[in-house]
Structure formats: C-alpha cells, structure tokens
Predicted model as a PDB file, atoms N, CA, C, CB and O in Angstrom, pLDDT in the B-factor column:
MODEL        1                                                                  
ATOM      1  N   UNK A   1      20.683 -11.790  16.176  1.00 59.00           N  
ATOM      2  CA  UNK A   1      19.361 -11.291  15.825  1.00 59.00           C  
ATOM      3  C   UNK A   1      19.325  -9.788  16.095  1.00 59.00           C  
ATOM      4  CB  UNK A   1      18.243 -12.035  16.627  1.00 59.00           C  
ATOM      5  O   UNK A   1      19.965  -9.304  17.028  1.00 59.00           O  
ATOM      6  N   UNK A   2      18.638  -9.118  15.344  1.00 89.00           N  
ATOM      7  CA  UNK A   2      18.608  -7.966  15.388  1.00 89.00           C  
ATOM      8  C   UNK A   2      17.708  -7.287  16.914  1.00 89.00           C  
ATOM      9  CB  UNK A   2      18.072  -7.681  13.996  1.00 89.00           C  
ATOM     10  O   UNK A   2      16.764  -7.793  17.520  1.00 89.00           O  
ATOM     11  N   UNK A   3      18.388  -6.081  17.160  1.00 92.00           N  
ATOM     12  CA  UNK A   3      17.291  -5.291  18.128  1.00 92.00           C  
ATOM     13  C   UNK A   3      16.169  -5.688  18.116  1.00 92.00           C  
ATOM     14  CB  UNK A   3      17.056  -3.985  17.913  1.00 92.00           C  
ATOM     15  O   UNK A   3      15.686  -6.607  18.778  1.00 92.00           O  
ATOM     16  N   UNK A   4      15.391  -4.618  16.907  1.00 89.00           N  
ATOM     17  CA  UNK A   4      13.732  -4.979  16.665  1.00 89.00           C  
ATOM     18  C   UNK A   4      13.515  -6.551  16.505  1.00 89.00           C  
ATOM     19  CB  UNK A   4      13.095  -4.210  15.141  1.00 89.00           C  
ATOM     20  O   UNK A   4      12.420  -6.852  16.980  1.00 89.00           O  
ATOM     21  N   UNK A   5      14.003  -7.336  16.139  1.00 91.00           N  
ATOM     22  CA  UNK A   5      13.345  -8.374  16.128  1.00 91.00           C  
ATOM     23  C   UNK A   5      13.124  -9.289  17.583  1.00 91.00           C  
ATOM     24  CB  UNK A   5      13.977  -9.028  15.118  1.00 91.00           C  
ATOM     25  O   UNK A   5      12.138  -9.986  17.824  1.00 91.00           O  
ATOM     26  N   UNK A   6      14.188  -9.109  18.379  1.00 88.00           N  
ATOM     27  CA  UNK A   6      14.123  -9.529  19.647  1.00 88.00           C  
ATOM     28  C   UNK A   6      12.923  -8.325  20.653  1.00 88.00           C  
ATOM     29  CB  UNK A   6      15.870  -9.569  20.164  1.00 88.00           C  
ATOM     30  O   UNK A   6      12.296  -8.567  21.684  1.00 88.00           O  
ATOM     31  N   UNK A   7      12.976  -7.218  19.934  1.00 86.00           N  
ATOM     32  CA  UNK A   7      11.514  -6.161  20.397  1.00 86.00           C  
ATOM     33  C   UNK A   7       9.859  -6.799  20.357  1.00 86.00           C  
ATOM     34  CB  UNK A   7      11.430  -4.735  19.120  1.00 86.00           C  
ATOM     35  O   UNK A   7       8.954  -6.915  21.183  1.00 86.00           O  
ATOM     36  N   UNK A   8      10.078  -7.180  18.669  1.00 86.00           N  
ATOM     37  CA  UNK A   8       8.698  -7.454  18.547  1.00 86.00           C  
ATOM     38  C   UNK A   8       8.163  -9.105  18.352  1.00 86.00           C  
ATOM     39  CB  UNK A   8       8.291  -6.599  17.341  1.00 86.00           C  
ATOM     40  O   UNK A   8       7.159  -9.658  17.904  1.00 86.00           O  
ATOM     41  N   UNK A   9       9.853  -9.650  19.157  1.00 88.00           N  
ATOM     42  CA  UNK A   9       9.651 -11.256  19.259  1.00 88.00           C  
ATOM     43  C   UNK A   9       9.097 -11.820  18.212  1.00 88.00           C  
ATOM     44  CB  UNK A   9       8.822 -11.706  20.335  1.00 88.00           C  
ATOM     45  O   UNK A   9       7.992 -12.361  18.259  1.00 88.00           O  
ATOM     46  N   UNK A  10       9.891 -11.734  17.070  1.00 89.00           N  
ATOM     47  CA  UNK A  10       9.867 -12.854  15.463  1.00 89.00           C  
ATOM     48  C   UNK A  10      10.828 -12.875  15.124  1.00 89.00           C  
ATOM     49  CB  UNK A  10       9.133 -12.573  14.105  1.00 89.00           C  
ATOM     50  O   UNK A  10      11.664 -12.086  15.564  1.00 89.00           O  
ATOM     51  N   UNK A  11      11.184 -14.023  13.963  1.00 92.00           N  
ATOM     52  CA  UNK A  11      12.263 -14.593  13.684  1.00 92.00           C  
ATOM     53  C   UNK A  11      12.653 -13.316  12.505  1.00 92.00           C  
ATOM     54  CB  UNK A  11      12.065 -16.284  13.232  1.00 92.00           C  
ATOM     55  O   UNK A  11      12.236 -12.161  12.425  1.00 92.00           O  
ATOM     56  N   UNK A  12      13.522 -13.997  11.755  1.00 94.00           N  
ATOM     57  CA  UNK A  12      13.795 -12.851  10.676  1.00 94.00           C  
ATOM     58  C   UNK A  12      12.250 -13.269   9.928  1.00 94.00           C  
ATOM     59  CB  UNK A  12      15.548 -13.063   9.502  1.00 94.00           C  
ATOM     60  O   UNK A  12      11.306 -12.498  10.101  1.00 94.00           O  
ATOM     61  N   UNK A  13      12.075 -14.455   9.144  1.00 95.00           N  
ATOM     62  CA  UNK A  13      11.437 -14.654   8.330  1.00 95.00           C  
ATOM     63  C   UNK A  13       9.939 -14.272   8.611  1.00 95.00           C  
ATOM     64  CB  UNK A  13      11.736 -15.789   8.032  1.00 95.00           C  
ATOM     65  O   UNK A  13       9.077 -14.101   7.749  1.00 95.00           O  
ATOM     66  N   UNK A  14       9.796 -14.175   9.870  1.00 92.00           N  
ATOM     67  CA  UNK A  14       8.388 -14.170  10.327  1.00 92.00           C  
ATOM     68  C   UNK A  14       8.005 -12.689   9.917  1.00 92.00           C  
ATOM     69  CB  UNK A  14       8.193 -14.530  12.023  1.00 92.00           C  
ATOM     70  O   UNK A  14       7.237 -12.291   9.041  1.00 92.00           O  
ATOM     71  N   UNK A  15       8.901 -11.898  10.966  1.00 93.00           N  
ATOM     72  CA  UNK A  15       8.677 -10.208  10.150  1.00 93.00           C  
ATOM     73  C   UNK A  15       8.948  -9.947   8.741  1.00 93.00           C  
ATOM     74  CB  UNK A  15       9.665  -9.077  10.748  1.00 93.00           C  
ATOM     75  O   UNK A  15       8.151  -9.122   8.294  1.00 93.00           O  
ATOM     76  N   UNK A  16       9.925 -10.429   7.761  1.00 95.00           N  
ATOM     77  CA  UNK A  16       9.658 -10.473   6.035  1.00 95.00           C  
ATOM     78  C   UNK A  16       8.733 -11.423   5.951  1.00 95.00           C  
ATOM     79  CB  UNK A  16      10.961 -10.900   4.976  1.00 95.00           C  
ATOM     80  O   UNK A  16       8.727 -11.815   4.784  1.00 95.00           O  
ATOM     81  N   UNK A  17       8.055 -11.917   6.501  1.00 96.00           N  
ATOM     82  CA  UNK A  17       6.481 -12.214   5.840  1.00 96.00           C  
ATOM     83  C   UNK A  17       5.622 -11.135   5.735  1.00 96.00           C  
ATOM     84  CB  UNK A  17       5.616 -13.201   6.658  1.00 96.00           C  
ATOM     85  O   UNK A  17       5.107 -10.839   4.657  1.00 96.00           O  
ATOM     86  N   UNK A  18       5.453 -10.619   6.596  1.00 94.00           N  
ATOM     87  CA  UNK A  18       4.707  -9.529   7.770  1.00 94.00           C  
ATOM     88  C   UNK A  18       4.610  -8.545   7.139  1.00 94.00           C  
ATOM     89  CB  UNK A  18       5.409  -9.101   9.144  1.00 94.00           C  
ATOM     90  O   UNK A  18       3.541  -8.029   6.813  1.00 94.00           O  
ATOM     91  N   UNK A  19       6.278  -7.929   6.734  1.00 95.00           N  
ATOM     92  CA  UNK A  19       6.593  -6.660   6.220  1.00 95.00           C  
ATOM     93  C   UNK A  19       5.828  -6.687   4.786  1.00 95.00           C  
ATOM     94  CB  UNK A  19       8.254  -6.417   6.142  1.00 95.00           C  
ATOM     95  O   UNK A  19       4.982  -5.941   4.294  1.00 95.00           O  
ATOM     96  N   UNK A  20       6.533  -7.954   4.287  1.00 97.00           N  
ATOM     97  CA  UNK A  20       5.865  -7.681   2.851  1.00 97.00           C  
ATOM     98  C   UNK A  20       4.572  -7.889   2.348  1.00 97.00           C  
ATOM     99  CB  UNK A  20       6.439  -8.299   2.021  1.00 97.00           C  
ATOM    100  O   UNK A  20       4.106  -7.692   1.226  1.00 97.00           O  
ATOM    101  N   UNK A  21       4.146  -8.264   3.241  1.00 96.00           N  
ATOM    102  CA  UNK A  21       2.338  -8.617   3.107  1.00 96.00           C  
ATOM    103  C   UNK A  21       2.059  -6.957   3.358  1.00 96.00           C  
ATOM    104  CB  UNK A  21       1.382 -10.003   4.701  1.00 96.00           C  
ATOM    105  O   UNK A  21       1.314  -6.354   2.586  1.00 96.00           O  
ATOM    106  N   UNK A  22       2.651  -6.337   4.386  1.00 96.00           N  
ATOM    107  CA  UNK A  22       2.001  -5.022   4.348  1.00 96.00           C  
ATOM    108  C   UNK A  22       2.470  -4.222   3.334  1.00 96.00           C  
ATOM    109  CB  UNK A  22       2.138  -4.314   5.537  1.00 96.00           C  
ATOM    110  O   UNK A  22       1.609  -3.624   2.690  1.00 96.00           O  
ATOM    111  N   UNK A  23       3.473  -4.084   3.072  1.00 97.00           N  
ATOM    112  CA  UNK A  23       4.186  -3.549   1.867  1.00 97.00           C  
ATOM    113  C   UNK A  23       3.445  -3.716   0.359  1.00 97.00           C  
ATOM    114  CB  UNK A  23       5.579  -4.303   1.837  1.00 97.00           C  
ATOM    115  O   UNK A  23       3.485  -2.902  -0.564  1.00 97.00           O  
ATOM    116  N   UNK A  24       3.067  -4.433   0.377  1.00 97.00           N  
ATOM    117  CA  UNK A  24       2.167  -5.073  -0.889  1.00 97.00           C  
ATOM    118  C   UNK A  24       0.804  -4.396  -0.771  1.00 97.00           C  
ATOM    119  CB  UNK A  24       1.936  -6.869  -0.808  1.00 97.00           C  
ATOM    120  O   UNK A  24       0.309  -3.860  -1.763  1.00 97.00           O  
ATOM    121  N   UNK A  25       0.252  -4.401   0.276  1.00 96.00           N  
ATOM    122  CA  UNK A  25      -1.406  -3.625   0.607  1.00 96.00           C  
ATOM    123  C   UNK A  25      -1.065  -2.431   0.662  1.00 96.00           C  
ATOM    124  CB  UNK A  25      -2.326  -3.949   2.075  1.00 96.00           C  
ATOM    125  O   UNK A  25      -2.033  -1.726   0.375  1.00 96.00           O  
ATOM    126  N   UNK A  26      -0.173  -1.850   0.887  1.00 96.00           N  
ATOM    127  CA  UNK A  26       0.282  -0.477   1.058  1.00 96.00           C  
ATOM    128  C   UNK A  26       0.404  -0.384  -0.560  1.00 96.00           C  
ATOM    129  CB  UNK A  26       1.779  -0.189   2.103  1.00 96.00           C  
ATOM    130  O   UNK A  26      -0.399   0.462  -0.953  1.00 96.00           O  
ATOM    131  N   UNK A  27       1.172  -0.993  -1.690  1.00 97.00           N  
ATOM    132  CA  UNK A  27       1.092  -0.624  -3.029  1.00 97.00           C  
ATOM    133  C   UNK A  27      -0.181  -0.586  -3.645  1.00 97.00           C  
ATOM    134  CB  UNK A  27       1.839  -1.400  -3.729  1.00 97.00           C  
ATOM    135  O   UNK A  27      -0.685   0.322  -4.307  1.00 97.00           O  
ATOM    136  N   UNK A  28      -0.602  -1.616  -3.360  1.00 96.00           N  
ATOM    137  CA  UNK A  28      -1.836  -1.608  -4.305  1.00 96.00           C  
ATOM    138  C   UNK A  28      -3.023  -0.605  -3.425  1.00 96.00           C  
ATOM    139  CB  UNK A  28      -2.451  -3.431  -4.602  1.00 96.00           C  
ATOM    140  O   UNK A  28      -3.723   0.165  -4.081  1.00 96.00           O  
ATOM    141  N   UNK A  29      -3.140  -0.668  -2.269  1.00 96.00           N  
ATOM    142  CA  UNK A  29      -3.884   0.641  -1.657  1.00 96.00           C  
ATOM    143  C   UNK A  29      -3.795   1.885  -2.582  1.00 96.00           C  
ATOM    144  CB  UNK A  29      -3.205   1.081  -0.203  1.00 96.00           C  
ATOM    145  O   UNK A  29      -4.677   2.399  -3.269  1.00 96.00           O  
ATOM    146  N   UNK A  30      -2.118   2.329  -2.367  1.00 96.00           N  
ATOM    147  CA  UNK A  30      -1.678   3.442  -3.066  1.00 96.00           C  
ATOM    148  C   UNK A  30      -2.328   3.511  -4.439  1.00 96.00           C  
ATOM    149  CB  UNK A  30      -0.214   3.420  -3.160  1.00 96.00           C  
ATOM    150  O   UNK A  30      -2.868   4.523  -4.885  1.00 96.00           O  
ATOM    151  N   UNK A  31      -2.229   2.379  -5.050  1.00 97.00           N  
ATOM    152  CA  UNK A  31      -2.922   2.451  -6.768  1.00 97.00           C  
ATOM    153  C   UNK A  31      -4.266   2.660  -6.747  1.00 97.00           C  
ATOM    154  CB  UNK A  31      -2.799   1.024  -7.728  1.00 97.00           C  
ATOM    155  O   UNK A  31      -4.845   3.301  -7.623  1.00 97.00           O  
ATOM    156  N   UNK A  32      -4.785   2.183  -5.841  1.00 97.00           N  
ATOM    157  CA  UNK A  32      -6.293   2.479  -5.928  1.00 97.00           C  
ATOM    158  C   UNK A  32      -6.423   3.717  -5.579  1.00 97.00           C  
ATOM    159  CB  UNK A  32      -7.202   1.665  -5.101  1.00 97.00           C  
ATOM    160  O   UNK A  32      -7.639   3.877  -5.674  1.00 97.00           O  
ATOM    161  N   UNK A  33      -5.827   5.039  -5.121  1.00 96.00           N  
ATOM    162  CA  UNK A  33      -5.849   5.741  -4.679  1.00 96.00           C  
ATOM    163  C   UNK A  33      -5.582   6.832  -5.593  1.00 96.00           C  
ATOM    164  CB  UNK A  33      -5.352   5.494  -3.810  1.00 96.00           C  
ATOM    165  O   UNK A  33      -6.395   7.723  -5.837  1.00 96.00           O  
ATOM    166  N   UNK A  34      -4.378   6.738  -6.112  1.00 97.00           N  
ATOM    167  CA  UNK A  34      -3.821   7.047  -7.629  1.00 97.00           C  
ATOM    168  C   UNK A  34      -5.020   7.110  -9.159  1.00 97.00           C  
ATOM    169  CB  UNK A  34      -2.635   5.632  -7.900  1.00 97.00           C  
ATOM    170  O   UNK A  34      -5.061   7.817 -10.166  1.00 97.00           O  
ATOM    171  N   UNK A  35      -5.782   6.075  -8.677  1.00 97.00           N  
ATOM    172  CA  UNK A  35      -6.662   5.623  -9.937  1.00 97.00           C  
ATOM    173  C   UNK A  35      -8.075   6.256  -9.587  1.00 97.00           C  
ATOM    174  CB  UNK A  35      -6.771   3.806 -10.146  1.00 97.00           C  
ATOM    175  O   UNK A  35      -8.688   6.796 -10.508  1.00 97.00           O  
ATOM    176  N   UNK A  36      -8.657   6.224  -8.265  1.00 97.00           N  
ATOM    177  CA  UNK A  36      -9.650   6.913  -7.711  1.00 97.00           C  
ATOM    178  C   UNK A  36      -9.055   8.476  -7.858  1.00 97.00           C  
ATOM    179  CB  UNK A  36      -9.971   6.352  -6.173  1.00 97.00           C  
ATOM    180  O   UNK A  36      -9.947   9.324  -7.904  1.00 97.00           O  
ATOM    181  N   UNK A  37      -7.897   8.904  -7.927  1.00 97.00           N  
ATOM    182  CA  UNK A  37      -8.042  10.472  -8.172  1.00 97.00           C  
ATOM    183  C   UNK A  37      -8.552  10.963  -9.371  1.00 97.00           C  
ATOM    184  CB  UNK A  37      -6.823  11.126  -8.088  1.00 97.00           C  
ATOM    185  O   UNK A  37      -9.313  11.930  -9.338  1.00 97.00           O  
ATOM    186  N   UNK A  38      -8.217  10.391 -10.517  1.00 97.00           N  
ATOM    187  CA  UNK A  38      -8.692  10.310 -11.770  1.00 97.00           C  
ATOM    188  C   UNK A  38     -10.063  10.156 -11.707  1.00 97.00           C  
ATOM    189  CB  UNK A  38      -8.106   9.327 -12.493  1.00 97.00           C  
ATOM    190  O   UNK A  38     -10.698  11.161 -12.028  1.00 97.00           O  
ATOM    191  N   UNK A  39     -11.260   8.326 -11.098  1.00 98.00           N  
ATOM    192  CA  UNK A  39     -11.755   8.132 -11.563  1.00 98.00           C  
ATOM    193  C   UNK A  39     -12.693   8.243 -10.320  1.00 98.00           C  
ATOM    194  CB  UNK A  39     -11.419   7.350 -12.361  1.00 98.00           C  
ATOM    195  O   UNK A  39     -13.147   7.130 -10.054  1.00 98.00           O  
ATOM    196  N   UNK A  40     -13.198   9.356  -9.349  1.00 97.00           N  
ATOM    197  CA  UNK A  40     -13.912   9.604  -8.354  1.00 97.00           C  
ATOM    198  C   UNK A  40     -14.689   8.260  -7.990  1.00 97.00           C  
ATOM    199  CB  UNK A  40     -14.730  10.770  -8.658  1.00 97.00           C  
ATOM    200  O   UNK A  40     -14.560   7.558  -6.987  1.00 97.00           O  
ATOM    201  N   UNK A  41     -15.420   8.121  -8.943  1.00 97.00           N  
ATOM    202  CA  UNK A  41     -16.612   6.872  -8.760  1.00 97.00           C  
ATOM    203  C   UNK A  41     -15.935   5.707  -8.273  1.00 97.00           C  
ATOM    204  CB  UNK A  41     -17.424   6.382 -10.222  1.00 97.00           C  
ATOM    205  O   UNK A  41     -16.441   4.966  -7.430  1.00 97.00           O  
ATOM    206  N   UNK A  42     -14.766   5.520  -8.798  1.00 97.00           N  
ATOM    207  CA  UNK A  42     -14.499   3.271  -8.269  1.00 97.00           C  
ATOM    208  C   UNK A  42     -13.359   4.092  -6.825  1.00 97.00           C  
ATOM    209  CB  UNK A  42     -12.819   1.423 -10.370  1.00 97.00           C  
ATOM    210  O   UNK A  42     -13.089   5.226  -6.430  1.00 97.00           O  
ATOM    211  N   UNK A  43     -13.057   2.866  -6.526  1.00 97.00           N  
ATOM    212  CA  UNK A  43     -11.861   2.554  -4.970  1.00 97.00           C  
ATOM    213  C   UNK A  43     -12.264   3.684  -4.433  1.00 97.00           C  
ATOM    214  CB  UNK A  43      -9.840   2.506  -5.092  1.00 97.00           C  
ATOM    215  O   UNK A  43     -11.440   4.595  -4.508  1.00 97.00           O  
ATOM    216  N   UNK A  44     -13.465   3.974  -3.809  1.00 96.00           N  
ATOM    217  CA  UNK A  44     -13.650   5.078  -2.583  1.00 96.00           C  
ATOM    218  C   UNK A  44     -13.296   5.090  -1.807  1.00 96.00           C  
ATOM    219  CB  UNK A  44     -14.438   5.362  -2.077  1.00 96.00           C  
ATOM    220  O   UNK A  44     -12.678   6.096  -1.459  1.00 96.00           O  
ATOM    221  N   UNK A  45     -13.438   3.812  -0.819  1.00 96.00           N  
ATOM    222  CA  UNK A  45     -12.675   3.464   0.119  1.00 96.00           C  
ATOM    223  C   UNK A  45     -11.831   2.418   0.390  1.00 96.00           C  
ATOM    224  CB  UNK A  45     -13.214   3.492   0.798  1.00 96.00           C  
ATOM    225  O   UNK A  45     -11.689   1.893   1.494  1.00 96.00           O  
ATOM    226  N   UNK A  46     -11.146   2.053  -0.855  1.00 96.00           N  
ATOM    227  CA  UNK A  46      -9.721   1.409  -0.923  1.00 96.00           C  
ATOM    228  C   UNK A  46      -8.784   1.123   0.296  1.00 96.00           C  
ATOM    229  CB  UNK A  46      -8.951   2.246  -1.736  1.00 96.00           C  
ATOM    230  O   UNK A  46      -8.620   0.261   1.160  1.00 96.00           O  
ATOM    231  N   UNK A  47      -8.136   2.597  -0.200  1.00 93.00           N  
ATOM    232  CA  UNK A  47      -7.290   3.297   0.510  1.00 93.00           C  
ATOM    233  C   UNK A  47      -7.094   3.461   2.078  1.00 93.00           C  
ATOM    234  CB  UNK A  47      -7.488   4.299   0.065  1.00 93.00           C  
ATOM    235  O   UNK A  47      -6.131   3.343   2.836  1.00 93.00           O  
ATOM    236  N   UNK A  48      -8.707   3.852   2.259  1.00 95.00           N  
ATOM    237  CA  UNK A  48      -9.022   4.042   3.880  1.00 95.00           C  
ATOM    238  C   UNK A  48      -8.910   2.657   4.340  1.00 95.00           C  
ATOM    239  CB  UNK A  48     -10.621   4.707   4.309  1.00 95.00           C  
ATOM    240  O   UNK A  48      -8.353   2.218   5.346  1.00 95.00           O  
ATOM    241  N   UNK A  49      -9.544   2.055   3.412  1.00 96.00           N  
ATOM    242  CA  UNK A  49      -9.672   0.734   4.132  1.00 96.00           C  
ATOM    243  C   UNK A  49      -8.780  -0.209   4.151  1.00 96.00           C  
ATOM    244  CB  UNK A  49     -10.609   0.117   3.774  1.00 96.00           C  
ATOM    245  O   UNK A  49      -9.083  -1.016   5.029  1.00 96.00           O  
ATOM    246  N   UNK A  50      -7.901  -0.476   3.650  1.00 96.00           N  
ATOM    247  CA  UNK A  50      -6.024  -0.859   3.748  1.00 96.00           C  
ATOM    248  C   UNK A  50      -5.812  -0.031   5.037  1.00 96.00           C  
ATOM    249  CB  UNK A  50      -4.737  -0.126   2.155  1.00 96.00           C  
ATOM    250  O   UNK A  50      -5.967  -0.634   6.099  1.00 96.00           O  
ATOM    251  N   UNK A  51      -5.525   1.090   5.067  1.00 95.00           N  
ATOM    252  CA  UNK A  51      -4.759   1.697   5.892  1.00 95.00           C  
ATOM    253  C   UNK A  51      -5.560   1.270   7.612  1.00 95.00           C  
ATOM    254  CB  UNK A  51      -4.704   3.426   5.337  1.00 95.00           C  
ATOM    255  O   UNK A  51      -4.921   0.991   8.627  1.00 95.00           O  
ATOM    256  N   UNK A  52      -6.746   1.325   7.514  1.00 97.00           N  
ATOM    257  CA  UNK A  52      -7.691   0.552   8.727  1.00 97.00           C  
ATOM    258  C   UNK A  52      -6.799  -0.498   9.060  1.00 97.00           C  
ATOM    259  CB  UNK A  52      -9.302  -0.132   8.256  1.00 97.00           C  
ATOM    260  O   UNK A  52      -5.839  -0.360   9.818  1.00 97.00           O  
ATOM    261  N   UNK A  53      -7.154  -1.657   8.429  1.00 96.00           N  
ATOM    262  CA  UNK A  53      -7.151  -3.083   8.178  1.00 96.00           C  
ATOM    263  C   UNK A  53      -5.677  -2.915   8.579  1.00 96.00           C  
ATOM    264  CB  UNK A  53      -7.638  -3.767   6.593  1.00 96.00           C  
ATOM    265  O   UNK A  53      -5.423  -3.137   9.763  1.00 96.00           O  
ATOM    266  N   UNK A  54      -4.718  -2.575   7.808  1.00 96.00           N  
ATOM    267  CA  UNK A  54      -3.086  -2.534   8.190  1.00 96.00           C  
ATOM    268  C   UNK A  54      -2.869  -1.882   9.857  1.00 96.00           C  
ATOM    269  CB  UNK A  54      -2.171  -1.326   6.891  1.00 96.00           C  
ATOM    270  O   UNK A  54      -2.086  -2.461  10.610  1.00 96.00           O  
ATOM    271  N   UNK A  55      -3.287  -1.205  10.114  1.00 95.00           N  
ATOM    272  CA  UNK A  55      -3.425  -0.480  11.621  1.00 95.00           C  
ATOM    273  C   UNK A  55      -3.654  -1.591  12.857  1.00 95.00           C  
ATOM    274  CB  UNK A  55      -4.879   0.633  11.622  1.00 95.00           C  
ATOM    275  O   UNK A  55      -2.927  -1.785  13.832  1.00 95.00           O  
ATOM    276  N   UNK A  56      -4.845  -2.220  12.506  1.00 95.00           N  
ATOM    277  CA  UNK A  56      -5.581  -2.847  13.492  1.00 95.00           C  
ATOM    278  C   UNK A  56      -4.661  -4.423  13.709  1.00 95.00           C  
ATOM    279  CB  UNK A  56      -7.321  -2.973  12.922  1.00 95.00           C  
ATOM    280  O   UNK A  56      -4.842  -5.147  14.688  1.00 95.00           O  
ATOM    281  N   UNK A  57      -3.628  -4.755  12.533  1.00 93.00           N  
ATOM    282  CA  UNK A  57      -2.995  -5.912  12.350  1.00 93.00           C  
ATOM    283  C   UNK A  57      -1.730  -5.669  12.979  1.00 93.00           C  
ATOM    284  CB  UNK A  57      -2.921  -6.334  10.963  1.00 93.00           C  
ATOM    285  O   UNK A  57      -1.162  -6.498  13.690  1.00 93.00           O  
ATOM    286  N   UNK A  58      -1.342  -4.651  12.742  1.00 92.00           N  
ATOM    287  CA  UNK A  58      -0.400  -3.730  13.479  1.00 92.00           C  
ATOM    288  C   UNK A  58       0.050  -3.539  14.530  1.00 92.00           C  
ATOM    289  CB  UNK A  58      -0.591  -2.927  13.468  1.00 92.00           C  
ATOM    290  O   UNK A  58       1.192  -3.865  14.853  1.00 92.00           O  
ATOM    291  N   UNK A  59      -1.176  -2.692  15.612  1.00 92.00           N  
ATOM    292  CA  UNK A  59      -1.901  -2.940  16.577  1.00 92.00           C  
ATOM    293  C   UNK A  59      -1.813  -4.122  17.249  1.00 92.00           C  
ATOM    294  CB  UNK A  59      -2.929  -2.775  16.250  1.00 92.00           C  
ATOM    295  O   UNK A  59      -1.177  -4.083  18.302  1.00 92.00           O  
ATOM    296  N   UNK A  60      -2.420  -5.464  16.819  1.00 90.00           N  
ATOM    297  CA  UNK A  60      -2.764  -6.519  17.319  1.00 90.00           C  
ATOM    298  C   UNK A  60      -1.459  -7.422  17.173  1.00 90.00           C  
ATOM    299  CB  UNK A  60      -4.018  -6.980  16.701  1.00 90.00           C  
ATOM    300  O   UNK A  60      -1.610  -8.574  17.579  1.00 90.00           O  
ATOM    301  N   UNK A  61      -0.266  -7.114  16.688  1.00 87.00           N  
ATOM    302  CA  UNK A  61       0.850  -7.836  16.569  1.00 87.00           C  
ATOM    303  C   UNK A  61       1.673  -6.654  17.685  1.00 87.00           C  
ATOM    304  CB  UNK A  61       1.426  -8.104  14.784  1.00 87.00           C  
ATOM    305  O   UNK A  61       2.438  -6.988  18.590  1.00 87.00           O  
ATOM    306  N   UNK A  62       1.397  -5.649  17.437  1.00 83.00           N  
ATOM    307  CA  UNK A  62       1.920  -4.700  18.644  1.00 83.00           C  
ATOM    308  C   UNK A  62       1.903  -5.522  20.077  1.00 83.00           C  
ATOM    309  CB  UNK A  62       0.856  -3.268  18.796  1.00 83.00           C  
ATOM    310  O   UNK A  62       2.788  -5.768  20.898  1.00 83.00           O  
ATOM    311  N   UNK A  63       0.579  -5.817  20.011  1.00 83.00           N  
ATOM    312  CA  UNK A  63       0.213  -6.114  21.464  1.00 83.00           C  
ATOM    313  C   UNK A  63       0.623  -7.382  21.753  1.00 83.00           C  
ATOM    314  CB  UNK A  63      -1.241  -6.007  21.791  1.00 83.00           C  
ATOM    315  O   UNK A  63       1.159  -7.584  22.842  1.00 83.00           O  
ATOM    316  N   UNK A  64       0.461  -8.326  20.927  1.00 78.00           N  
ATOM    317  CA  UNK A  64       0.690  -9.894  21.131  1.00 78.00           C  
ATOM    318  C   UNK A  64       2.577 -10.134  21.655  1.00 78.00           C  
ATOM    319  CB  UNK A  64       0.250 -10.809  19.271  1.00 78.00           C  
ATOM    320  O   UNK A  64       3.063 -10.982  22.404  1.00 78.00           O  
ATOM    321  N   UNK A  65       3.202  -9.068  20.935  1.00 74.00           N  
ATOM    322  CA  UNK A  65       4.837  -9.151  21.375  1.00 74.00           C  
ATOM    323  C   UNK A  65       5.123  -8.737  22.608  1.00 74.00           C  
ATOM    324  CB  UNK A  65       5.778  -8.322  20.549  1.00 74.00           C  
ATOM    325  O   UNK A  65       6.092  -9.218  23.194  1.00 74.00           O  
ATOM    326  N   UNK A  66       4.285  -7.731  23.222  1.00 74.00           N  
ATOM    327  CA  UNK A  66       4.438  -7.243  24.461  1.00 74.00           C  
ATOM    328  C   UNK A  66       3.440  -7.937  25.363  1.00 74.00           C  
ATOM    329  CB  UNK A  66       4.307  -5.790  24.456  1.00 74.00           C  
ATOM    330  O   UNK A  66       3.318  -7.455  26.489  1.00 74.00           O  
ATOM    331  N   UNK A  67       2.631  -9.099  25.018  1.00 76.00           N  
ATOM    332  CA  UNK A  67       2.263 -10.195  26.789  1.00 76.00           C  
ATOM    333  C   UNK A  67       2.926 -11.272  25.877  1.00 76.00           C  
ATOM    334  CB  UNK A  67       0.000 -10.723  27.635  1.00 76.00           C  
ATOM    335  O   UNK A  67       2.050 -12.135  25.937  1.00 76.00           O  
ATOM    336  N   UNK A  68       3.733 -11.705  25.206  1.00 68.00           N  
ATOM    337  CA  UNK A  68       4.903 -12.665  25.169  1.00 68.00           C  
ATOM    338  C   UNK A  68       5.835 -12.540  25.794  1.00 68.00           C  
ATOM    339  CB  UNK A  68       5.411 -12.830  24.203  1.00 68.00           C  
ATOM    340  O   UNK A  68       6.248 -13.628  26.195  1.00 68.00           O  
ATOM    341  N   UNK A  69       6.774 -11.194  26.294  1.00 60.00           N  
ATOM    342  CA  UNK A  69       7.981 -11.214  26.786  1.00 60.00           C  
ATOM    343  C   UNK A  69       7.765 -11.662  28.255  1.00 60.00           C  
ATOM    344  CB  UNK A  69       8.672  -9.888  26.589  1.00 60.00           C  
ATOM    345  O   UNK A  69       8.728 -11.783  29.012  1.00 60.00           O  
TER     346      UNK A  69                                                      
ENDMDL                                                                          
END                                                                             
C-alpha cells in the first residue's frame, strides 16, 4: 500500500472514489465558471460553492484519518 494511503487510512478504492468524486466537481465547477465568464447572470456562485463544499469534505476526511490512527 502506498505512503499516502496508509497517511490518510483508505484502501486504494476508497480514495479513487474520493478522488474522482472531487475531480468531477472540480470539472464541472470549472465549466460553470468558464460559462459564467461569458454569461455574468447564471453560475454566480457555482464555483465558490464547489470549492467550499470540496474544502469542508476535505477538511472533514482530513480530520477523521488523524483520530483513526
């Protein structure tokens, strides 16, 4: 098993769930972001709000690996 994964205590599959769930909100964030430059009025706070939401999940998986060990 890799370093990080024995770091943030998940299997392989558990973090490629993880990763790509964020990886995915991170694309389509980005598009709304891309599309709000163009179109001021729609996805105002898209963007911000992915990047929140991804932080705080982040965060809270941060913390949950470190009172497991």
């Amino acid at each position: 098993m890799s370093q990080h994964l024995k770091e943030i205590n998940e299997t392989y599959f558990e973090h490629m769930q993880f990763a790509q769930k964020c990886g995915w909100r991170m694309v389509i964030g980005g598009l709304a972001c891309v599309i709000h430059s163009f179109i001021p009025d729609i996805f105002t706070t898209t963007a911000s709000d992915t990047m929140k939401e991804l932080e705080e999940e982040i965060t809270a998986r941060k913390n949950k690996s470190q009172t497991s060990k």
